[in-house]
N, C-alpha and C positions, 0 to 999 in steps of 0.2 A: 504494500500500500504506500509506502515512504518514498519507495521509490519511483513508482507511476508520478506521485505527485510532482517529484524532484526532476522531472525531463523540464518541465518548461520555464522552469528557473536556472536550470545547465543551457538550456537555448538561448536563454536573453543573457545569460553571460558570455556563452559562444561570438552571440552577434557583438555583444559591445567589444571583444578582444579583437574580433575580424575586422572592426571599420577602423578601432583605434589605430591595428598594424597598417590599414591602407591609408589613411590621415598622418601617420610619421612619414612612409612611403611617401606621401605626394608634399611634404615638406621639406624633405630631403631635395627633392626634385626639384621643385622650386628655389631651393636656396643654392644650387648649384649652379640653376640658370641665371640667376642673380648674379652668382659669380663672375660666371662667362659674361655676361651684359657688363658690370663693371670693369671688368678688364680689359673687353672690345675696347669702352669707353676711353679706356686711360690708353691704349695704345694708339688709338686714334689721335688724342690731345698729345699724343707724345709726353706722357707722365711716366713719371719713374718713382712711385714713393709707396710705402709699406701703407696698411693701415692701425688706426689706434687699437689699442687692446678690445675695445669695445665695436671694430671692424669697420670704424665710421675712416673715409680719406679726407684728411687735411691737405688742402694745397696754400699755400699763402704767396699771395699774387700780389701784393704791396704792402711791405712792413708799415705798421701803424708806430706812432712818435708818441703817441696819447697813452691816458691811462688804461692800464690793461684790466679785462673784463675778469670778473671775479664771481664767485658764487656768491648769492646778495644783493650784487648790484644791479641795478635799470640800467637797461641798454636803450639803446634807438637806433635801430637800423633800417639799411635799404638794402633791397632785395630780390631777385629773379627766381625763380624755382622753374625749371624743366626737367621732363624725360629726357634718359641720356640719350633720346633723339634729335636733341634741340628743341620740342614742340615745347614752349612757354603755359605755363598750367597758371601760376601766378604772379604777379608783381607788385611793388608795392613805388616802383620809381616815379612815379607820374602822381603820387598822393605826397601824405603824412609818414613817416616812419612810423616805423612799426615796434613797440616800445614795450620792453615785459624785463623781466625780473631772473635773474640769469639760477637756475635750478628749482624755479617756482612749479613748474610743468604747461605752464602757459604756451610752449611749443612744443613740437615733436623732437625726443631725445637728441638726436644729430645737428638740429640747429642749436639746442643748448649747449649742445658740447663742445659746437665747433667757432660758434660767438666765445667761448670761454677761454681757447686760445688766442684770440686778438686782440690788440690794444686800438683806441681810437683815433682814426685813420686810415686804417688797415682795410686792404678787400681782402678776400676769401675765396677760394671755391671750395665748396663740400660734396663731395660724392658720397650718399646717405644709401644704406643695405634698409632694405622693408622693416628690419630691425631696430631700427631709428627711426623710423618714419612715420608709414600708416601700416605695418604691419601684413597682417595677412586677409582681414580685411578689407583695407584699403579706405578712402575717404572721396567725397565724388569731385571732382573727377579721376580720383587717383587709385588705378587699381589696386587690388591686393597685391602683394610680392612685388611691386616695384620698387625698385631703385630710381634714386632722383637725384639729381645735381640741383645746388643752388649758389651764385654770386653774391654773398653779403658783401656790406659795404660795412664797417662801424661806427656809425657818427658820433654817438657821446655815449660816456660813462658815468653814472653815479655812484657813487660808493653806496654801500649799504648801512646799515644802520646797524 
């Protein structure tokens, strides 16, 4: 009798271990094409640089002379975001800067991180893994598992408090 009962609660375990192992599978997959995409990318720009432990690329395209970004502090930046196809998803050059609190969460991990290395003055480009970004999700327009490049610019620093 125990047993009868116990098939269709070995079934709904069976299924959840079967979709789990196909959900790693296609993340694995994913993150490997991420890879390949990023690397296109950088040998296209003719880039030669590792990435942070955290997998996010630093390139820094004009030392900044200013105060350098800290955790805490208000930033104000200017900013491009594209696919590493060039295709422009947002920008923020033709407004206001765009102004948040450098480890607050107020952006996606890889612009916090990557504003963190700069001082003000400083441009940037950031090549962001879906891992920093919008994940596997994704945000609209922005697929899941894409990798993004963005051109910061760093206009001011505040210290924080």
């Amino acid at each position: 009798m125990k047993i009868k009962t116990a098939y269709p609660i070995i079934a709904v375990l069976a299924g959840f271990l079967i979709i789990s192992v196909i959900s790693c599978t296609k993340d694995i997959n994913n993150a490997e094409e991420e890879q390949e995409q990023i690397a296109n990318f950088l040998k296209k720009e003719d880039i030669d640089i590792e990435p942070t432990a955290s997998g996010l690329y630093y390139i820094e395209l004009i030392e900044g002379t200013g105060q350098q970004a800290m955790t805490g502090d208000t930033v104000e930046i200017y900013y491009v975001g594209s696919f590493l196809d060039g295709r422009v998803f947002d920008s923020n050059l033709n407004s206001s800067a765009l102004r948040f609190a450098i480890g607050s969460g107020a952006v996606i991990l890889g612009m916090d991180e990557g504003v963190s290395y700069m001082r003000e003055g400083g441009e940037a480009l950031l090549v962001v893994p879906s891992s920093l970004g919008y994940g596997p999700y994704g945000s609209y327009p922005i697929p899941g598992y894409t990798p993004l490049a963005f051109e910061i610019y760093l206009d001011k620093v505040t210290p924080g408090l």
